[in-house]
VEXKOLLUM-510263 format. One record per atom (N, C-alpha, C, O): residue number from 0; x, y, z. Coordinates in steps of 0.2 Angstrom, whole numbers. Example, Ala and Ser with C-alpha at 12.3 -4.5 7.8 and 13.67 -1.06 7.14 Angstrom:
BEGIN
+-----+-------+-------+-------+
!  nr !    c1 !    c2 !    c3 !
+-----+-------+-------+-------+
!   0 !    66 !   -28 !    39 !
!   0 !    62 !   -22 !    39 !
!   0 !    66 !   -16 !    39 !
!   0 !    71 !   -17 !    42 !
!   1 !    64 !   -11 !    35 !
!   1 !    68 !    -5 !    36 !
!   1 !    64 !     0 !    39 !
!   1 !    67 !     6 !    40 !
+-----+-------+-------+-------+
//
This chain:
BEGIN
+-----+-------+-------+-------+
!  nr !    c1 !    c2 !    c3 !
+-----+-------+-------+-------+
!   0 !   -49 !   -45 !    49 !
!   0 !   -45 !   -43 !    44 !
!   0 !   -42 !   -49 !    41 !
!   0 !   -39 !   -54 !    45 !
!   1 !   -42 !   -49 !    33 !
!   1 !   -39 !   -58 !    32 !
!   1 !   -31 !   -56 !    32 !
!   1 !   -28 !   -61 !    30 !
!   2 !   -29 !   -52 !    33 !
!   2 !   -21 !   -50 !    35 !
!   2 !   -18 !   -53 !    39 !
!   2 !   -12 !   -55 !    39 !
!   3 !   -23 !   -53 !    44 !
!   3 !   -20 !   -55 !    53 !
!   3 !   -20 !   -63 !    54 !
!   3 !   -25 !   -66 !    55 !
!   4 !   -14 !   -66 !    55 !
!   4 !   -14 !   -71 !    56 !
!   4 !   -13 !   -74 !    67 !
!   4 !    -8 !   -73 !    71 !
!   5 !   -18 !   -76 !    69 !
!   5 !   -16 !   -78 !    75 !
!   5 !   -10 !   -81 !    76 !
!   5 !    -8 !   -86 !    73 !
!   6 !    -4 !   -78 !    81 !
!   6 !     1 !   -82 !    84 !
!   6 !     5 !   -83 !    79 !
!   6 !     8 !   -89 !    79 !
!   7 !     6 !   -80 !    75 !
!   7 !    10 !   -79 !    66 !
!   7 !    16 !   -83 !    70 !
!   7 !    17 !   -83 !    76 !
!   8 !    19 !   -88 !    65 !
!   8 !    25 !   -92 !    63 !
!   8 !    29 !   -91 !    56 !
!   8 !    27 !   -88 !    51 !
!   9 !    37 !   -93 !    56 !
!   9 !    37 !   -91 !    49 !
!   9 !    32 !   -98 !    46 !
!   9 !    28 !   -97 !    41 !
!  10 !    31 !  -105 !    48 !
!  10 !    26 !  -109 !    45 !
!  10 !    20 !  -108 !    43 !
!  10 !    17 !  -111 !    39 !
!  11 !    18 !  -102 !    48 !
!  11 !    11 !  -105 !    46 !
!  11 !     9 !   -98 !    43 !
!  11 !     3 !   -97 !    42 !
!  12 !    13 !   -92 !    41 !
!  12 !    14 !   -85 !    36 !
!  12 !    14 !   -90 !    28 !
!  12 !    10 !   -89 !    24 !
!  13 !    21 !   -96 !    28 !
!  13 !    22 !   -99 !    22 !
!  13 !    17 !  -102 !    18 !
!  13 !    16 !  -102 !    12 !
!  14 !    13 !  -106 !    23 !
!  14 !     6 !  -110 !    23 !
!  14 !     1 !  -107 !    20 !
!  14 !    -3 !  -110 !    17 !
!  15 !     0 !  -100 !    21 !
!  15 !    -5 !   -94 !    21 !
!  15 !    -2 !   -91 !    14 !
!  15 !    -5 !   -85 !    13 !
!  16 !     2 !   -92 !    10 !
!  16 !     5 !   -90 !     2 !
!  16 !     7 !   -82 !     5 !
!  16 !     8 !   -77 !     1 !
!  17 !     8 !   -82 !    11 !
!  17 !    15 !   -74 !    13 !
!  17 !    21 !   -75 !    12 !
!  17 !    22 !   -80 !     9 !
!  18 !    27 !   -69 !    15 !
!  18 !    33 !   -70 !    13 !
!  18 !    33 !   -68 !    20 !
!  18 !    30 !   -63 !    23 !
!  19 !    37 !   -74 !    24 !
!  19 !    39 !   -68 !    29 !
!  19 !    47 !   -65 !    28 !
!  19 !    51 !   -68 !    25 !
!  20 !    46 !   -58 !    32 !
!  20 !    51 !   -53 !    32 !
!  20 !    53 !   -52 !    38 !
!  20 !    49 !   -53 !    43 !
!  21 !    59 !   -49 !    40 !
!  21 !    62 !   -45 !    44 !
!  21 !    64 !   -40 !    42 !
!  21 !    68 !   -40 !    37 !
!  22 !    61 !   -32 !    44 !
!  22 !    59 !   -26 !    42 !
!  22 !    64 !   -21 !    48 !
!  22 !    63 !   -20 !    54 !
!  23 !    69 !   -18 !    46 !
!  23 !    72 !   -14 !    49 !
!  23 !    70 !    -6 !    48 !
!  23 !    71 !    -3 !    43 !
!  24 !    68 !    -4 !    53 !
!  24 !    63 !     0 !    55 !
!  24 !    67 !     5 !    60 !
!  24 !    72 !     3 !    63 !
!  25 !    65 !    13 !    59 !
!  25 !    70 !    18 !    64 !
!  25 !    65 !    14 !    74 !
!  25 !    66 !    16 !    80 !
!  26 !    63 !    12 !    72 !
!  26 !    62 !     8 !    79 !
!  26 !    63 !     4 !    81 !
!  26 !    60 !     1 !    85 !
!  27 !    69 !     1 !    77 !
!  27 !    70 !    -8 !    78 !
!  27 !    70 !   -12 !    72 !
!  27 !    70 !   -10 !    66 !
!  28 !    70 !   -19 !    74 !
!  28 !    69 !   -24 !    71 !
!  28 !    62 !   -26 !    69 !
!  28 !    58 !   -25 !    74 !
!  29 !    59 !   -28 !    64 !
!  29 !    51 !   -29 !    65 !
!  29 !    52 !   -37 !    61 !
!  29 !    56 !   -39 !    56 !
!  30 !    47 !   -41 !    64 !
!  30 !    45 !   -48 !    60 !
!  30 !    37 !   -46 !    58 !
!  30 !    32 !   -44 !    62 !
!  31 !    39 !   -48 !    50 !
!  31 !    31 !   -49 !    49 !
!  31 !    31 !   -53 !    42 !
!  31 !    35 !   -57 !    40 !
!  32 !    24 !   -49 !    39 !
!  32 !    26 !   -54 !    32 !
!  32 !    23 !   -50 !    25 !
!  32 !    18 !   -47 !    26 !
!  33 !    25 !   -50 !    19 !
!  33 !    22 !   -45 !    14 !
!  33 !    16 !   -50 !    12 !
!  33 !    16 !   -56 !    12 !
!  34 !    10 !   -46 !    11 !
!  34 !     5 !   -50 !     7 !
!  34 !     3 !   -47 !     1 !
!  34 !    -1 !   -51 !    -2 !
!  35 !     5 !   -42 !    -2 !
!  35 !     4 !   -38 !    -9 !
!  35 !    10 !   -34 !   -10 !
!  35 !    12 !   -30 !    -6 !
!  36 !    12 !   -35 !   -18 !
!  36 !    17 !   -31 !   -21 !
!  36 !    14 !   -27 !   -27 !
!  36 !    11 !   -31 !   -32 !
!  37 !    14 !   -20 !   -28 !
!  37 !    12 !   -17 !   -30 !
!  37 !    18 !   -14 !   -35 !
!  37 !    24 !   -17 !   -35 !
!  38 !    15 !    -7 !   -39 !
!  38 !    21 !    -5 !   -41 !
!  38 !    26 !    -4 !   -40 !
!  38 !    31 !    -7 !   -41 !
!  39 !    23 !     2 !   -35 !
!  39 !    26 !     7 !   -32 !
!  39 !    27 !     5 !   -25 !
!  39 !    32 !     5 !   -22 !
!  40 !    20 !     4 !   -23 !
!  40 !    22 !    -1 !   -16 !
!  40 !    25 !    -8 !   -15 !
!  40 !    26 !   -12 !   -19 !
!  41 !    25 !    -9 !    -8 !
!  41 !    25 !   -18 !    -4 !
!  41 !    21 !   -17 !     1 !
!  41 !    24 !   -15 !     6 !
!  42 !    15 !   -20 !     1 !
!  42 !    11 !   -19 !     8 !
!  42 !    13 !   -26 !     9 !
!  42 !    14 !   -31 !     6 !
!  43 !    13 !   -22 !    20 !
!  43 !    17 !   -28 !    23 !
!  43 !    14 !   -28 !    31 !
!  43 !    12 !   -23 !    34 !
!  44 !    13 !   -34 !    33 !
!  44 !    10 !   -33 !    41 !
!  44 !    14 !   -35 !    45 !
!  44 !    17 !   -41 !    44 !
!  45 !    14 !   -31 !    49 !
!  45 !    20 !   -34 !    56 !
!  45 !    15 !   -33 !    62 !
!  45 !    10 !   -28 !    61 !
!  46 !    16 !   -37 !    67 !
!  46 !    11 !   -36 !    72 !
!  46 !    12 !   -29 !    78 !
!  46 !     9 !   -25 !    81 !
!  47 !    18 !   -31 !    77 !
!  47 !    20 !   -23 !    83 !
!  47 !    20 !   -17 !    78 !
!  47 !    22 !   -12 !    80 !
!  48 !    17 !   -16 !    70 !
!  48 !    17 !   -10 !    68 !
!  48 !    11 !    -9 !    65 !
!  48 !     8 !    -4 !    66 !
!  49 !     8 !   -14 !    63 !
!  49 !     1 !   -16 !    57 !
!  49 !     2 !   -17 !    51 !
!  49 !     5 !   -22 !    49 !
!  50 !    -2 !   -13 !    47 !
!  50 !    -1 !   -13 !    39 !
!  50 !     4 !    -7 !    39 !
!  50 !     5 !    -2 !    42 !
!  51 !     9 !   -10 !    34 !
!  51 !    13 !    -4 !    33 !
!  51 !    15 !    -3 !    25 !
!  51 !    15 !    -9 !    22 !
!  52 !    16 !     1 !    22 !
!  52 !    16 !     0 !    15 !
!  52 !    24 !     4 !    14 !
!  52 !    26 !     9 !    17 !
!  53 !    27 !     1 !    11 !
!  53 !    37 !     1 !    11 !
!  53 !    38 !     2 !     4 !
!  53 !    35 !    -2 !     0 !
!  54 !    40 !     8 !     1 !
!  54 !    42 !     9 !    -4 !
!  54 !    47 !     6 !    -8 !
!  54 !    52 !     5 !    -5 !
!  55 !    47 !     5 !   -16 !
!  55 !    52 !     1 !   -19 !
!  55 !    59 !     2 !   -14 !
!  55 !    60 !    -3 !   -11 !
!  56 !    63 !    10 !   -13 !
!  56 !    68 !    12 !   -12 !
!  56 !    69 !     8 !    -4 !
!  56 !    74 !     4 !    -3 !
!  57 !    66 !    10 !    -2 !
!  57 !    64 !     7 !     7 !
!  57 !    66 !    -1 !     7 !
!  57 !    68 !    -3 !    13 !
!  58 !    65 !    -5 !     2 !
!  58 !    65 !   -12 !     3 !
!  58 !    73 !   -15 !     3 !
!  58 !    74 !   -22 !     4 !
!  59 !    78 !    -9 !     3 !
!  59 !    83 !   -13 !     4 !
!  59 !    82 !   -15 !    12 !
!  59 !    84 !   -20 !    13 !
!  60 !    79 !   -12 !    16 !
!  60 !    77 !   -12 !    23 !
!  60 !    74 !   -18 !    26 !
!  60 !    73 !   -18 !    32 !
!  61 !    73 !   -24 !    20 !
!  61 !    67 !   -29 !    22 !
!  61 !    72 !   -35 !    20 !
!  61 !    75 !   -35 !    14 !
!  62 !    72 !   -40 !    26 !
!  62 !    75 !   -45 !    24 !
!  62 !    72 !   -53 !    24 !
!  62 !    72 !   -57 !    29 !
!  63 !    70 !   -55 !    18 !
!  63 !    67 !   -63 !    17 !
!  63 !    70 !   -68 !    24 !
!  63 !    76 !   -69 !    25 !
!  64 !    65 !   -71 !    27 !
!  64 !    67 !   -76 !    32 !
!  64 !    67 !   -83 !    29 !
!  64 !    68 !   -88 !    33 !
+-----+-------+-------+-------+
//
């Protein structure tokens, strides 16, 4: 997957042209990083969730690291 970064850092997320994020989730806190912005969507990878796709509304939820 060109998504998955080994051993993710926010360095080497930044170096790879992502955003990392901290995504507040009804299960917690999640670190990960957006790799596409869409309309409608924000596809975003966290490693303890995977791909997740976060709707405009949902992004007050997501916080730039």
């Amino acid at each position: 997957m060109k998504h998955s970064i080994k051993n993710p850092t926010i360095r080497k997320v930044r170096n790879r042209g992502f955003t990392p994020v901290r995504y507040h989730h009804e299960s917690g806190f999640h670190d990960g990083w957006i790799y596409k912005v869409g309309t409608k969507w924000t596809y975003a990878r966290f490693p303890s969730l995977g791909n997740v796709r976060i709707s405009k509304a949902d992004m007050r939820y997501v916080k730039e690291l």
